[in-house]
C-alpha positions as CSV (number, residue, x, y, z in Angstrom):
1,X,24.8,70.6,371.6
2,X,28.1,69.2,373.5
3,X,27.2,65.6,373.3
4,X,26.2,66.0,369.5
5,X,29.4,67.9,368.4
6,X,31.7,65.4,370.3
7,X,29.8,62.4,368.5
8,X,30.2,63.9,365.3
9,X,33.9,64.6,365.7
10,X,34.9,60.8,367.2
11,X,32.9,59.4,364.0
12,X,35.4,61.7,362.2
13,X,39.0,60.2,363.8
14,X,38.0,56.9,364.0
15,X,37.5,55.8,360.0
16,X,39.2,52.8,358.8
17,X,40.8,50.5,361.2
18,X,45.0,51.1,361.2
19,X,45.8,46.7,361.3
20,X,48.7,47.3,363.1
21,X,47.9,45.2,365.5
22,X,47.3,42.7,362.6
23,X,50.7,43.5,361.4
24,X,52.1,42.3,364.7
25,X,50.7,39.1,364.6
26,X,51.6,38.6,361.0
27,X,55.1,39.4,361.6
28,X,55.5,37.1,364.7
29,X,54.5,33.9,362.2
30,X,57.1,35.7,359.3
31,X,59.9,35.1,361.8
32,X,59.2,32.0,363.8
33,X,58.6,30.1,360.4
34,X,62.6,31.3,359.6
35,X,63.4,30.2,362.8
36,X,62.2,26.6,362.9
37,X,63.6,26.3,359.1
38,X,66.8,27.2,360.8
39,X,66.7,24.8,363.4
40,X,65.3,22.2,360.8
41,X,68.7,22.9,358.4
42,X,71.0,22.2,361.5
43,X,69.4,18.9,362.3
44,X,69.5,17.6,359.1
45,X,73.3,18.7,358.5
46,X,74.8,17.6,362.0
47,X,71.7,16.0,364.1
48,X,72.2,18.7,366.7
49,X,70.2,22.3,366.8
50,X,72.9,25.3,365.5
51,X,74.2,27.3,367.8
52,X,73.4,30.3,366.2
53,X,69.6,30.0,366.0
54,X,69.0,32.5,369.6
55,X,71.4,35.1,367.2
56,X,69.4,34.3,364.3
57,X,66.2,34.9,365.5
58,X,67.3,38.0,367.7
59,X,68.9,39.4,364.7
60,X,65.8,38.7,362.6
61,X,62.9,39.6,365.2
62,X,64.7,43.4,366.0
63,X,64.7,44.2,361.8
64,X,61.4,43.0,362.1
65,X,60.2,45.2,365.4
66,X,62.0,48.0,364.2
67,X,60.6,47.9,360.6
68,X,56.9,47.7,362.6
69,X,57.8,50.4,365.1
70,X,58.4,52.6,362.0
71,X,55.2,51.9,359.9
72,X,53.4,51.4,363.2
73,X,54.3,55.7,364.0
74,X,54.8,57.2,360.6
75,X,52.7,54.8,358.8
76,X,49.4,54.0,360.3
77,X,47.3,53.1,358.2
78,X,49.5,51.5,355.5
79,X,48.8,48.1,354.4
80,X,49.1,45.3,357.0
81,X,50.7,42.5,354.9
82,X,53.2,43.8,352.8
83,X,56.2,44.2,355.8
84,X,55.1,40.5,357.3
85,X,55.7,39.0,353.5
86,X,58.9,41.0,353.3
87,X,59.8,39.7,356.3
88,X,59.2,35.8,355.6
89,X,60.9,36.2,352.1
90,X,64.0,37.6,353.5
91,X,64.1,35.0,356.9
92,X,63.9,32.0,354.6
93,X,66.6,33.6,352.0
94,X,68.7,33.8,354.7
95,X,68.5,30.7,356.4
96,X,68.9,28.7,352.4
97,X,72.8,31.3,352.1
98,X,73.4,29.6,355.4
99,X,72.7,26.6,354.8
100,X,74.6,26.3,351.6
101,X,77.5,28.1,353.2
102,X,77.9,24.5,355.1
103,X,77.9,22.5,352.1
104,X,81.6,21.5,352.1
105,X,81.8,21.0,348.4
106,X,81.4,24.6,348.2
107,X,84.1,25.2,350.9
108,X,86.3,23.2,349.3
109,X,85.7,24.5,345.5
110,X,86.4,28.2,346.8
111,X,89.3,27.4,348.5
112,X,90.8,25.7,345.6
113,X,89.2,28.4,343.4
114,X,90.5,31.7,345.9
115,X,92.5,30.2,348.2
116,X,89.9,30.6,351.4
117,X,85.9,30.5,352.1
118,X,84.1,33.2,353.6
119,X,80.7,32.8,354.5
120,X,77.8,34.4,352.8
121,X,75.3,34.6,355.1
122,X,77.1,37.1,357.7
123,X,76.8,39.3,354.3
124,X,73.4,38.8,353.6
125,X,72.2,39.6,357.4
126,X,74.2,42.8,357.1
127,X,72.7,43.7,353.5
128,X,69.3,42.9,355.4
129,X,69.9,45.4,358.3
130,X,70.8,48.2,355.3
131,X,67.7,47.2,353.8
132,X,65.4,47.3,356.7
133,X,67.1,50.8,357.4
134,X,66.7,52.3,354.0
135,X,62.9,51.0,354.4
136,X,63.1,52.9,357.5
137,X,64.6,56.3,355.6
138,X,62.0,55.7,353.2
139,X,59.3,56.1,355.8
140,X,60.6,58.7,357.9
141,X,61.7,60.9,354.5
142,X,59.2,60.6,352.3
143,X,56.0,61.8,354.1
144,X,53.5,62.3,350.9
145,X,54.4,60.2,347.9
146,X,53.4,63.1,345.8
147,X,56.6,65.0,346.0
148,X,58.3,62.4,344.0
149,X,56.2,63.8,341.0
150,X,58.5,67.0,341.1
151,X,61.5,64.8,340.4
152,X,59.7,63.2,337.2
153,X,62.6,64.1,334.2
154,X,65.3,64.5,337.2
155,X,64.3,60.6,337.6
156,X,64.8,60.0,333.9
157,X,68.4,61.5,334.0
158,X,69.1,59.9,337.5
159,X,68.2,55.9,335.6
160,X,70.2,56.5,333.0
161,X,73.2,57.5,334.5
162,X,72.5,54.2,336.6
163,X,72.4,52.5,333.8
164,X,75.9,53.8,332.3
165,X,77.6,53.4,335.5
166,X,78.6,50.0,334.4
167,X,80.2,51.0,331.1
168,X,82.4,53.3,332.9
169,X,86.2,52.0,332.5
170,X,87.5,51.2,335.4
171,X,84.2,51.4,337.4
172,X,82.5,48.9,335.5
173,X,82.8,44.6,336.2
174,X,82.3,41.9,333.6
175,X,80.6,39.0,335.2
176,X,79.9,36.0,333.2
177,X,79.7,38.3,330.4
178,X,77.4,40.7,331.5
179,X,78.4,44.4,332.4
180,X,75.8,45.1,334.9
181,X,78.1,45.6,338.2
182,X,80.5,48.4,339.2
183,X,83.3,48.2,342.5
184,X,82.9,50.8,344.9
185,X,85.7,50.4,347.9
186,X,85.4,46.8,348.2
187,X,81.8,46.1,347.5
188,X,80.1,45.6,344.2
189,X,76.9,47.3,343.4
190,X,74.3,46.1,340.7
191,X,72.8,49.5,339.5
192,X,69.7,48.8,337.8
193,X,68.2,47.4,340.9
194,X,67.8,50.8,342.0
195,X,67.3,52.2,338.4
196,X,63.9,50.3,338.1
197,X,62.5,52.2,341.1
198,X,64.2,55.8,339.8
199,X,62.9,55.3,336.2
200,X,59.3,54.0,337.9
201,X,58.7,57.5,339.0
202,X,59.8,58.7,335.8
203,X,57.2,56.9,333.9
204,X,54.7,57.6,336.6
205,X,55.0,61.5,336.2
206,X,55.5,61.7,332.6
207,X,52.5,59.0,332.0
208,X,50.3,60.7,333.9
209,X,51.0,64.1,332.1
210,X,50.6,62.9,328.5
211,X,48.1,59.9,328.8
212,X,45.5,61.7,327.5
213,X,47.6,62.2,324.2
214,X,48.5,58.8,324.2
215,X,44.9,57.4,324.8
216,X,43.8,58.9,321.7
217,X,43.4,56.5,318.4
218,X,43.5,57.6,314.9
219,X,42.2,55.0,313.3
220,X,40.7,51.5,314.1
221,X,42.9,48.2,312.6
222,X,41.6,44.1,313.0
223,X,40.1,45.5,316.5
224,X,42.4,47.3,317.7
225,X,43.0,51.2,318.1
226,X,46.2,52.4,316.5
227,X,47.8,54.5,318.1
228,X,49.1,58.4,316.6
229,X,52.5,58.5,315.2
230,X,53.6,60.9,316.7
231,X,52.3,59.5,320.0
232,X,54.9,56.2,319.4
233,X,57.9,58.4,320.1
234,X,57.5,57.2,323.9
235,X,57.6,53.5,323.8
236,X,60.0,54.1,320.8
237,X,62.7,55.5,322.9
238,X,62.3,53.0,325.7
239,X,62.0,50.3,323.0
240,X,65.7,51.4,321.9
241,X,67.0,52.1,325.3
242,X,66.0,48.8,326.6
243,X,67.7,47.3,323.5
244,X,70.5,49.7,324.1
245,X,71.1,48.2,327.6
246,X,70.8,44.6,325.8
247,X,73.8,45.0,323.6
248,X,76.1,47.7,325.5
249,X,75.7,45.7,328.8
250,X,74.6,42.0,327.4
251,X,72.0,42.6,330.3
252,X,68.5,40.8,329.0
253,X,67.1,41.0,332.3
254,X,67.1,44.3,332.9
255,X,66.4,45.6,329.3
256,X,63.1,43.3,329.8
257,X,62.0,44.5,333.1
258,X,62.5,47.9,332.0
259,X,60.8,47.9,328.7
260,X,58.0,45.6,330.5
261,X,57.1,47.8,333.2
262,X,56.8,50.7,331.0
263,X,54.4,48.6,328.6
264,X,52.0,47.8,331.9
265,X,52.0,51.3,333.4
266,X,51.2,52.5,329.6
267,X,48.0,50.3,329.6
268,X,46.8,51.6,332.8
269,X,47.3,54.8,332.1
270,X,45.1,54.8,328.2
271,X,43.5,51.6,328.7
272,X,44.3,50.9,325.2
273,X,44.7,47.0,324.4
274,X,46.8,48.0,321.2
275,X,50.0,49.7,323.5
276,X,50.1,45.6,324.8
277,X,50.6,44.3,321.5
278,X,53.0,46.9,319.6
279,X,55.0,46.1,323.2
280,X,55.1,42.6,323.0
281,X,55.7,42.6,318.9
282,X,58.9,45.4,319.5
283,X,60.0,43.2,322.2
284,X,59.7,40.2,320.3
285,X,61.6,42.4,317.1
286,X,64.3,43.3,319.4
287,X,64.9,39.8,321.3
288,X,65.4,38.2,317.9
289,X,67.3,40.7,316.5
290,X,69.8,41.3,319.0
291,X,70.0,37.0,319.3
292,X,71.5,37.4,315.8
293,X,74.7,39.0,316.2
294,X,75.2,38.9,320.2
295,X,77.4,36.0,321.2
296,X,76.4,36.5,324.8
297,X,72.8,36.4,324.1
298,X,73.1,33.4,321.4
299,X,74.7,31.2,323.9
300,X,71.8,32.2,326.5
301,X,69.1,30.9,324.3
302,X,71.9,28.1,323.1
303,X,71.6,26.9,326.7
304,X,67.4,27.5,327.2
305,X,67.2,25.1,324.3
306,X,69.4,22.8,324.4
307,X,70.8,22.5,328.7
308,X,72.0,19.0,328.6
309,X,73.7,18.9,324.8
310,X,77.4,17.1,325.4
311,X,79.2,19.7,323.1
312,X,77.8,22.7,325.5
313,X,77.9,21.2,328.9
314,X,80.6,23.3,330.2
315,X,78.4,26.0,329.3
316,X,75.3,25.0,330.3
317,X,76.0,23.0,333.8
318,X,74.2,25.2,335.9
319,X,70.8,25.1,334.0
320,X,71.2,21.3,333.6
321,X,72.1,21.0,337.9
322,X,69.1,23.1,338.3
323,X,66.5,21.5,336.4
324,X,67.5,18.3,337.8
325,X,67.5,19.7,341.0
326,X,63.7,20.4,340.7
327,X,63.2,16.8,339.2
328,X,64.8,15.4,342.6
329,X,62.5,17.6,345.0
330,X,59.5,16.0,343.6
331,X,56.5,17.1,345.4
332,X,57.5,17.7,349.2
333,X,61.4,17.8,348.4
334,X,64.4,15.7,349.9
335,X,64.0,18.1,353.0
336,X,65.5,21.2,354.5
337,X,69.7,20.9,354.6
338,X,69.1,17.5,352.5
339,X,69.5,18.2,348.8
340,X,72.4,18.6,346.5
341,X,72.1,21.6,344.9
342,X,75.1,22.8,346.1
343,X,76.4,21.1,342.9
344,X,75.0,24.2,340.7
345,X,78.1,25.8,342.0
346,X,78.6,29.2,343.4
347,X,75.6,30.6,341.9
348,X,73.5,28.7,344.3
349,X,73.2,30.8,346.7
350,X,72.0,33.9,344.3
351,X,70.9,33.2,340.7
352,X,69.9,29.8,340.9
353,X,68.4,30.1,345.3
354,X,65.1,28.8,343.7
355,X,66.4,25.7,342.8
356,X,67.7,24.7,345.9
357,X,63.7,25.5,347.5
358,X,62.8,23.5,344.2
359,X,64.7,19.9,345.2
360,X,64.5,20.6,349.1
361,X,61.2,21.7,349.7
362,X,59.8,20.3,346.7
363,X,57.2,21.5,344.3
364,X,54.7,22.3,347.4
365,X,57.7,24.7,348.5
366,X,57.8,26.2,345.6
367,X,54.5,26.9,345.0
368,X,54.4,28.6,348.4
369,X,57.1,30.9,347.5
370,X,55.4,32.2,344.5
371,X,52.6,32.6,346.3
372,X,53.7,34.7,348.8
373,X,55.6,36.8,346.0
374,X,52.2,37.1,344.2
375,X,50.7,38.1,347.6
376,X,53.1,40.7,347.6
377,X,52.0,42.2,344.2
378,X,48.5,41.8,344.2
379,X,49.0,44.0,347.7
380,X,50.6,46.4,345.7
381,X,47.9,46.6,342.7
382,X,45.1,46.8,345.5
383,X,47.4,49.6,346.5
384,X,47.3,50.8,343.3
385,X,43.2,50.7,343.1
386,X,42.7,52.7,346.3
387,X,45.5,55.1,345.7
388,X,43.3,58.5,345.3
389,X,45.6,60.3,343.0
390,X,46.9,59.5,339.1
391,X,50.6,59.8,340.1
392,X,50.4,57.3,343.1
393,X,48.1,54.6,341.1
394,X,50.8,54.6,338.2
395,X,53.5,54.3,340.4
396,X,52.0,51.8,342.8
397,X,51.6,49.7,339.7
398,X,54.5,50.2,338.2
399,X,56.6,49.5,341.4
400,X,54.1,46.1,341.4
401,X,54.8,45.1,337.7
402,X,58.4,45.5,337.8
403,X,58.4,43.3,341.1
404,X,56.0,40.6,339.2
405,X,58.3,40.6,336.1
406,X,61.4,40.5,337.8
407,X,60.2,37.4,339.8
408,X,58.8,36.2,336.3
409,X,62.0,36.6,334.6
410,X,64.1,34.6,337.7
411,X,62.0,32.1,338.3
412,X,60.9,31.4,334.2
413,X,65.1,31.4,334.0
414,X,65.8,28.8,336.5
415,X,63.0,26.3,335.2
416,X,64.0,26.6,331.9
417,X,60.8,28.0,331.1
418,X,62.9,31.3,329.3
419,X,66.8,32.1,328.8
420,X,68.8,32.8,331.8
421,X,68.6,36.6,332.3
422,X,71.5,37.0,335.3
423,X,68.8,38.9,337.6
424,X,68.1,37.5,341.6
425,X,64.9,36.7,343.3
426,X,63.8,39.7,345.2
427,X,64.8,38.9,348.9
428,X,65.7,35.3,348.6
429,X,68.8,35.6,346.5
430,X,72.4,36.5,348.3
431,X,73.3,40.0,346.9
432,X,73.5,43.2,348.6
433,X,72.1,45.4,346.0
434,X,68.8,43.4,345.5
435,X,67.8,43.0,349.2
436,X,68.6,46.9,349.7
437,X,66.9,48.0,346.1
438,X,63.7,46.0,347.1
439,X,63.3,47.0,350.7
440,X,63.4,50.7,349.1
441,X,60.4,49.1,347.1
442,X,58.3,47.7,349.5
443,X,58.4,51.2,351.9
444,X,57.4,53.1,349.1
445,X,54.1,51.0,348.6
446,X,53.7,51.4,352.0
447,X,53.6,54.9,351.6
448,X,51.5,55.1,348.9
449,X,48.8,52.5,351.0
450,X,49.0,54.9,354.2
451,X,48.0,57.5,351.9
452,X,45.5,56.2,350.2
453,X,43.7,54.1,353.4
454,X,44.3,57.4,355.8
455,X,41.0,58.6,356.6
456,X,40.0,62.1,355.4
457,X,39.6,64.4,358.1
458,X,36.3,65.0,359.4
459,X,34.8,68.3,358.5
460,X,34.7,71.0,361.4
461,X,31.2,71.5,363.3
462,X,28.8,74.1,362.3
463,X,27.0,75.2,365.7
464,X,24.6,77.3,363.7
465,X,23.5,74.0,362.1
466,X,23.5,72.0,365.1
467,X,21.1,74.7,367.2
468,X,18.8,74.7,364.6
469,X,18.7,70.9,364.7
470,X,18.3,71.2,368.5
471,X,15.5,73.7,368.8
472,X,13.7,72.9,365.5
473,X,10.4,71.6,366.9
């Protein structure tokens, strides 16, 4: 009866494999790949290997162990690729702001420009280390996903106010027309990379509360099931808001995210195919019609169309640097620390980091960027699928969609496939609040994967059941 209730129990606490060991290994290749690009920047810039590579990697391989450390005690069973991918994405960001911060064009147009240079990269390692630390808060707060469904209208409240911050006089910036920064001390914050994640759980509680109303059809049009009126007053309200962000703040990127991410988690929480097309035809009706009498918006689609017109080149130089920055890379790019994208400007380093992978790694580079960002999201939608609970599989894909769009958005931008939106890469980009906001991101999926991949525990022994097993003939 001993033997058979020990064996029962072990079968219990072993269940699925934790991979952190898997992890490990992962994360080991996510900084030595950094590393050698590094070392491959400061040959091609001065023939020797930088002096700051042993800080570099140090610096690099401790956010790294203690990010594992954490998810490796608090998070065991969480998915094993999601911290190795946020890893490699944040190495080779910052090793591209370092290597632009040697261009001397640059050094020379900001001291003519603000009378002195000062480094970015220094910045970006320190953003890094908040990042990594809120990843670590995350983790070490948040110990069931589920309590974020008590905060659901407290959310709503929390993104809005977010999203006024940068209206507030004196709080508020104005950079290159848009009014989507605010000064706190002597750093500047970009609010709605935070908001996204805030109003995420918003949607997440109040979808999975009402998507039963919402899943119902009153009547059947051309294929598709129409939707109640009174159940539109939801994707009405973010419809406006998003557009209300678009005019107030001249912020396209964010009103699209936004209204976006709400459209996706609203189709996987009715599986109605008709909430996809009334969000891409008010989307459509609102682009256009805010196009019409916004100046700031006009001249974005001014310079999507028409990058390289002589009347509009002052206005449109950085588009026009960065698509012939692509054209240059080719296939296999000029080579790490070899291009000259540093001719986009100041903007290099954040809005525009993808064209300088785009001309010195090529079209190969590129493509393996995206797919490690697409790597990143399909983790978090197979997060999504194993999540055991409504709240977390809405949540898990909304945190996934808004990452997919934003990359979407950025990239599309910078090829000229759509308008210039003003939003960053997600880790690759220089900018404090992006790294910071997305780190926040990836800890909560790995919460939600931990809790979904955590074994159940194994049901206590019944030793009335066992002795009958035992002496039953």
């Amino acid at each position: 009866m001993s033997s058979s209730t020990t064996h029962t129990s072990t079968i219990g606490a072993i269940g699925a494999p934790s991979r952190r060991n898997t992890e490990l290994a992962l994360l080991a290749f996510a900084v030595v790949i950094p590393l050698f690009a590094y070392m491959n920047v400061g040959l091609a810039l001065t023939g020797e290997i930088p002096t700051g590579m042993l800080g570099y990697g140090l610096g690099l391989g401790m956010l790294a162990g203690v990010g594992h450390i954490v998810v490796r005690r608090f998070a065991a069973y969480a998915d094993p690729l999601l911290l190795p991918l946020a890893t490699l994405l944040n190495g080779l960001g910052l090793v591209v702001v370092w290597r632009l911060d040697q261009s001397e064009k640059l050094q020379q147009r900001a001291e003519a420009q603000f009378g002195a240079f000062s480094p970015s990269a220094p910045n970006q390692l320190m953003y890094s280390a908040i990042g990594v630390a809120l990843f670590v808060g995350v983790l070490l707060l948040l110990k069931d996903h589920r309590v974020l469904q008590r905060y659901t209208y407290i959310s709503m409240v929390g993104a809005l106010v977010l999203l006024l911050l940068p209206l507030v006089p004196g709080l508020g910036m104005n950079v290159f027309g848009a009014k989507i920064w605010i000064r706190v001390g002597g750093f500047s914050i970009q609010p709605g990379e935070f908001a996204k994640i805030v109003i995420a759980i918003f949607f997440a509680g109040y979808l999975m509360v009402k998507r039963d109303a919402l899943a119902l059809a009153s009547r059947r049009f051309m294929g598709l099931y129409l939707p109640r009126g009174r159940d539109l007053g939801p994707i009405v309200v973010v419809w406006a808001m998003s557009i209300l962000i678009l005019v107030f703040e001249t912020d396209l990127g964010t009103s699209l995210l936004f209204f976006g991410m709400f459209v996706v988690m609203l189709y996987v929480a009715t599986e109605r195919t008709s909430w996809i097309v009334f969000g891409l035809l008010m989307s459509a009706v609102g682009a256009v019609g805010v196009a019409t009498f916004e100046p700031h918006v006009q001249q974005r689609v001014d310079a999507w169309l028409n990058p390289f017109a002589p009347e509009t080149l002052a206005q449109t130089d950085q588009i026009a640097q960065s698509l012939m920055a692509f054209g240059s890379g080719g296939v296999l790019g000029t080579g790490l620390g070899q291009g000259n994208s540093d001719l986009i400007g100041f903007a290099a380093n954040s809005d525009f980091i993808l064209a300088t992978f785009g001309e010195e790694m090529g079209l190969a580079g590129v493509m393996a960027i995206l797919l490690i960002y697409g790597l990143i999201v399909e983790r978090g939608v197979r997060t999504a699928l194993a999540a055991r609970d409504p709240f977390g599989k809405l949540l898990a894909i909304g945190l996934s969609g808004a990452f997919a769009i934003q990359v979407f958005v950025v990239a599309g931008g910078v090829m000229g496939l759509i308008p210039l939106t003003g939003m960053t890469m997600p880790f690759l980009a220089y900018g404090g609040s992006s790294v910071i906001a997305n780190w926040a991101l990836v800890g909560i999926l790995i919460r939600i994967s931990d809790t979904a991949r955590r074994p159940a525990p194994s049901p206590a022994p019944n030793p009335d059941a066992e002795m009958t097993q035992v002496v039953r003939p």
